[in-house]
C-alpha positions, 0 to 999 in steps of 0.5 A, spaced: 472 435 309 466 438 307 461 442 313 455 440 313 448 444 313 445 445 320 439 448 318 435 448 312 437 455 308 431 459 306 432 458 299 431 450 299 425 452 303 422 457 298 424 452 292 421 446 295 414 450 297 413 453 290 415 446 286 411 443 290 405 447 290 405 448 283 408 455 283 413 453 278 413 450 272 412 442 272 409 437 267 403 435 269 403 429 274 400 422 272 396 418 277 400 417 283 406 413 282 407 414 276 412 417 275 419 416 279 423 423 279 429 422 279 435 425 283 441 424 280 446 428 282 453 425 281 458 429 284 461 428 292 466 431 295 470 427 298 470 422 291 473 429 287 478 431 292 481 423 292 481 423 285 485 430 284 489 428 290 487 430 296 486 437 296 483 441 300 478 446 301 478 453 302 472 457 306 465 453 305 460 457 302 456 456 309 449 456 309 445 460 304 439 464 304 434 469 301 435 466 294 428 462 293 427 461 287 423 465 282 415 463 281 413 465 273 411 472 271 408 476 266 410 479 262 407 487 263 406 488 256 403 484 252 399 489 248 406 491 243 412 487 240 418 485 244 424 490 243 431 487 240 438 488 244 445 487 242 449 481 244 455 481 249 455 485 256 448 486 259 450 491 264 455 495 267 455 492 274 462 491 275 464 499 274 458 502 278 460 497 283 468 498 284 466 506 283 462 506 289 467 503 293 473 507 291 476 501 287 478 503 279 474 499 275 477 496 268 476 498 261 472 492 259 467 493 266 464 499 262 461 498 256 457 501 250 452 496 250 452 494 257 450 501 258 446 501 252 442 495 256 440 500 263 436 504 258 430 505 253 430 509 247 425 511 242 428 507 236 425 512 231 420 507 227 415 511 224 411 506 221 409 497 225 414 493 223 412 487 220 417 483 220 423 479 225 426 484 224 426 492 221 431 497 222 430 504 223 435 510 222 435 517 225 441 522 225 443 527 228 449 533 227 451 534 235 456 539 238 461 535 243 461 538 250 469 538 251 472 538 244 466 543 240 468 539 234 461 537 230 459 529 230 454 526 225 451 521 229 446 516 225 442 511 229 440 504 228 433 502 231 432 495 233 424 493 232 422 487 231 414 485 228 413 479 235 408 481 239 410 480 247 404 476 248 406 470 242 413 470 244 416 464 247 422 461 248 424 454 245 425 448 249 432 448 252 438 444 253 442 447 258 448 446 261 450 450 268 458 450 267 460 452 276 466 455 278 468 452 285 475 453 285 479 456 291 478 464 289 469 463 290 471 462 296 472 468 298 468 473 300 463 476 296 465 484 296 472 482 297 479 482 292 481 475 292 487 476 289 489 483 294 495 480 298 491 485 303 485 483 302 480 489 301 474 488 302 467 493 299 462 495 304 455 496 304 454 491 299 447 487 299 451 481 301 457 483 304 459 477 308 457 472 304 462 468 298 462 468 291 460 460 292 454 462 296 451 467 291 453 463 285 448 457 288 444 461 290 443 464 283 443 457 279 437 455 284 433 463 282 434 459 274 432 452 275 424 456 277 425 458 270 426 451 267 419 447 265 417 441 261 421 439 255 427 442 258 434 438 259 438 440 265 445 438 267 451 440 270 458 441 271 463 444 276 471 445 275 476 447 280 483 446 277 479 439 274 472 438 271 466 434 274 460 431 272 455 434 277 449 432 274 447 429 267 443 433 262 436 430 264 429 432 262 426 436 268 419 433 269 423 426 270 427 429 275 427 431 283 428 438 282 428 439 290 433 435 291 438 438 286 437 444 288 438 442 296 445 439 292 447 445 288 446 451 295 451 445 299 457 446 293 463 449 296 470 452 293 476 448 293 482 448 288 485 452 282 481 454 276 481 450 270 476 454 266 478 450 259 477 444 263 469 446 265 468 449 258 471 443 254 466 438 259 459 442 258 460 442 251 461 435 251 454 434 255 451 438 249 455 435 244 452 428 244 445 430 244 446 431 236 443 436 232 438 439 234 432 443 230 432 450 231 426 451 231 423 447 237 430 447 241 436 452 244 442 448 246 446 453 251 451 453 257 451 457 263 457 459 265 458 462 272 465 465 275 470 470 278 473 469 270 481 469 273 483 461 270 490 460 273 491 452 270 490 449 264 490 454 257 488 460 259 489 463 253 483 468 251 485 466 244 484 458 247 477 459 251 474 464 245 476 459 240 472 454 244 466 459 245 466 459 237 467 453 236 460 451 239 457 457 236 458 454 229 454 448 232 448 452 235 450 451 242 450 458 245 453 461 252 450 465 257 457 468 261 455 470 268 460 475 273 461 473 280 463 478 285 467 485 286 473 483 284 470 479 277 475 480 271 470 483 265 476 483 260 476 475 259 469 475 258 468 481 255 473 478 249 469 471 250 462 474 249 465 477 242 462 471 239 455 469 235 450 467 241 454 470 246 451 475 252 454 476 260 451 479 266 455 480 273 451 479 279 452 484 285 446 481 289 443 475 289 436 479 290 438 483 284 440 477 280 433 474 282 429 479 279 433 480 273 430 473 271 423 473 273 423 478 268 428 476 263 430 469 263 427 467 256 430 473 253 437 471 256 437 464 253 433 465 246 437 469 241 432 471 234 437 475 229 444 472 227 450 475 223 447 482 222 450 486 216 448 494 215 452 496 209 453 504 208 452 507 200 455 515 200 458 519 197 458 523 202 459 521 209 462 513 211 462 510 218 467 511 222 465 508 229 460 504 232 457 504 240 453 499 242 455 492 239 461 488 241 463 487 235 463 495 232 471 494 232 469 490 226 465 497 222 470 499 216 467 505 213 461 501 209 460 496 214 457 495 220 457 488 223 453 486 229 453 478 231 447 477 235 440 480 237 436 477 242 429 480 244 429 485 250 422 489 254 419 494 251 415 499 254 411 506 252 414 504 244 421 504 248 426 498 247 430 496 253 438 496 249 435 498 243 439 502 239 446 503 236 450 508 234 454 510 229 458 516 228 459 517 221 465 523 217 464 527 212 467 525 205 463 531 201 457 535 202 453 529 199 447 528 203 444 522 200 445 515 203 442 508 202 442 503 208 442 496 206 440 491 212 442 483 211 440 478 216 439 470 218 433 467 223 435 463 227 433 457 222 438 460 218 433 463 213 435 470 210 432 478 209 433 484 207 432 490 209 434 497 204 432 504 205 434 510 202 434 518 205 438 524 205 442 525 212 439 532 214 441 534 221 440 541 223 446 543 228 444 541 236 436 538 234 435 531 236 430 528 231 428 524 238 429 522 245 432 516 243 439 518 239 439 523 244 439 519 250 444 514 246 449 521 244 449 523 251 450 515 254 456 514 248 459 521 250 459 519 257 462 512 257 468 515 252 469 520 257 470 514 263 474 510 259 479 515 257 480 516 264 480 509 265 486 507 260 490 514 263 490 512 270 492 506 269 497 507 265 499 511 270 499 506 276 502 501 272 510 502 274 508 502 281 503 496 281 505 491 286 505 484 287 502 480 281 501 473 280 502 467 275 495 469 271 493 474 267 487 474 269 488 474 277 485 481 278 488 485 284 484 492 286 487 499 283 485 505 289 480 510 285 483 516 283 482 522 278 488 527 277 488 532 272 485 533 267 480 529 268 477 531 274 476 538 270 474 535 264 469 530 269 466 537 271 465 540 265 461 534 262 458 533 268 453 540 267 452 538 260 450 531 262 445 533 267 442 539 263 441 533 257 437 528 262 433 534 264 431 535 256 430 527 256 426 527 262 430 520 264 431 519 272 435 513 271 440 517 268 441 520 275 446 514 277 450 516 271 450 524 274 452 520 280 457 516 278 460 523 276 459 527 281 463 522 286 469 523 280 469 530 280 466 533 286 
């Protein structure tokens, strides 16, 4: 049965305000009655739990508050150009949420370039960039702190010609894709799948589940949707559900689905294939669309742990391919402590591909007021970055979630999406690759290819000797980007070893790969040694780069190696 709502939540309240004073983005109404908005929210429980036998659900999401949705907002810089940023993860939430609650994060809640995203760099542009596209190069022979061994790092910048204040995303065709199963039911800052239920504490939104913050962030979204955009929605649980048809906005009562949306509730299992396969679906019958005014894209917001259906990571990543080659896109979206990066982190390895992980829905909220667009407009595909030398080849990159794809001519990347910038920095803007000498030759050729996003291709070459004194950053920007990528292999070794370790006294599991169960925090040696020796060359590296963000990263090895 399902719990009705006593009081209207604040976030309703704060959604019908500003919709109906105009403070978020709506047509222009005729005159009085001209216009019927509708309200065709087509999902009831009770109907869902008949047609999938009676099942019953778990806890209730319970009233929901403080989610309002965001009022439009401008952008802070529309003096310069925007930056670009790789596809993939778009931050490291999830490692800095178990780390700071005594949990020992995955492999994959870690990142380069979800690292990468909480920064900005100096690319290294000497000159405007005229194009969609301009790459920039820098490099730099640096010492490793803990082996002494010299690394040639050469990095690319990722600029771009769009000015900030002539960017605009196209009209969009989105479909949310929702999660209801049972584990969204569970409490926000808890391991659901723990037979001992350990819970996070000090958290924004302890107390609340995972069905409330999903709600509450899909109602932060739909203030960002306007005129000319379609929306609908789907939700699965150990089936999928119509919840709402794609719709054009202006003809639909928005507060009135957003009062449905903060009323879901979580029951079932999780048949992520199921709800993937019916957004899909949504999108599928509109046809071809022209690129050039329209973006087709799911939003997909879950805790990632499938338990029915085929929840094969070759299954759903095939999925998420399959819709790239059509031009629909997916946004992947995090929820909870207990959230499990490593699907999602191998779903977003795909043309058009990017994902978030929510520890706040205040957080989530302000995230989107600044960068909703930017999440829903891919600008660069297939980026290919081919390496001629004699000298020196690439041997590894950081910063893409396709770098496991670089031989040692090619680099890949599948997508850049358009992100902030400030004071000539860009947020996310660089990538790194570490190069290996061949013979003293110095002389290189870069050679940039690319596509728009209506399929037009360019070009880019540039030639320059690789001269790179020994400890002498050209710019801020690699320098920031060899401390970042240092730190996060140093914390990814230690991750790979301790859970290796642990994995003979691991206990209970359950049917799903997926289904996450939490690790206790532990550093055993030599990686607490190794953590304190780093941790001085870290913090004198943020005082020559004079970045105070970098403290979160001090901080985090502080609490491993105190």
């Amino acid at each position: 049965m399902r719990h009705l709502r006593t009081e209207l939540p604040i976030a309703w309240l704060a959604f019908a305000f500003l919709w109906g004073c105009g403070g978020l983005h709506e047509s222009p109404q005729g005159p009085p009655g001209s216009t019927t908005k509708k309200d065709d929210w087509s999902f009831s429980p009770s109907s869902a739990e008949d047609s999938r036998g009676n099942a019953t659900p778990t806890l209730s999401a319970g009233p929901s508050t403080g989610a309002a949705a965001p009022t439009p907002t401008t952008p802070t810089n529309t003096g310069g150009t925007i930056g670009l940023a790789a596809g993939g993860a778009k931050d490291a939430n999830n490692f800095r949420e178990n780390i700071a609650n005594d949990y020992l994060p995955l492999t994959t809640d870690i990142t380069y370039e979800g690292v990468f995203y909480d920064y900005y760099f100096d690319t290294g542009a000497r000159a405007p960039c005229p194009a969609l596209f301009c790459p920039s190069y820098a490099p730099m022979l640096s010492t490793d702190p803990l082996s002494q061994t010299q690394e040639p790092y050469l990095s690319v910048g990722l600029n771009s010609g769009i000015k900030e204040s002539d960017f605009a995303r196209k009209r969009l065709n989105l479909v949310v894709v929702l999660d209801i199963s049972g584990s969204m039911g569970s409490a926000f800052n808890s391991y659901y799948y723990d037979q001992a239920g350990n819970q996070v504490a000090n958290t924004e939104d302890a107390g609340k589940s995972k069905m409330a913050i999903a709600n509450e962030s899909i109602v932060a979204m739909l203030g960002h949707l306007r005129a000319g955009d379609r929306f609908g929605m789907v939700l699965f649980d150990d089936t999928g559900y119509l919840a709402k048809p794609l719709s054009p906005v202006e003809d639909t009562d928005m507060q009135a689905i957003a009062g449905h949306i903060l009323d879901l509730e979580a029951m079932g299992g999780t048949n992520m294939e199921a709800g993937y396969k019916l957004g899909s679906a949504m999108l599928a019958e509109l046809g071809a669309v022209d690129p050039a005014n329209f973006e087709d894209r799911i939003i997909f917001l879950t805790d990632a742990m499938p338990n029915t259906g085929d929840i094969s990571a070759d299954s759903l990543a095939g999925m998420v391919a399959s819709n790239a080659l059509a031009r629909i896109f997916t946004t992947f979206i995090g929820i909870g402590v207990d959230f499990n990066s490593s699907l999602i982190e191998l779903l977003t390895k795909t043309k058009g591909a990017n994902y978030y992980s929510v520890h706040g829905s205040q957080e989530f909220k302000e995230r989107l007021d600044e960068e909703f667009d930017f999440m829903v407009t891919p600008l660069v595909f297939d980026l290919k970055l081919a390496l001629q030398s004699d000298g020196l080849a690439i041997k590894e990159v950081f910063g893409s979630p396709e770098a496991n794809l670089a031989t040692g001519q090619l680099l890949f990347v599948n997508t850049l999406f358009p992100s902030k910038a400030e004071g000539g920095e860009s947020k996310g803007g660089i990538i790194l690759a570490l190069l290996e000498r061949m013979s003293a030759a110095n002389e290189i050729n870069l050679s940039a290819s690319y596509e728009d996003r209506n399929g037009v291709a360019a070009t880019n070459d540039s030639d320059f000797s690789y001269l790179a004194p020994l400890d002498q950053a050209p710019n801020l920007g690699i320098r920031k980007a060899v401390l970042l990528v240092r730190y996060v292999r140093l914390v990814k070794a230690w991750i790979v070893a301790e859970r290796q370790a642990a994995a003979a006294q691991a206990g209970a599991t359950y049917g799903s790969e997926w289904e996450r169960q939490s690790l206790p925090l532990v550093v055993s040696e030599p990686y607490r040694t190794q953590f304190r020796a780093f941790a001085s060359y870290f913090k004198t590296e943020m005082a020559a780069i004079g970045d105070e963000a970098l403290a979160q990263e001090a901080k985090i090895l502080d609490r491993l190696a105190p």
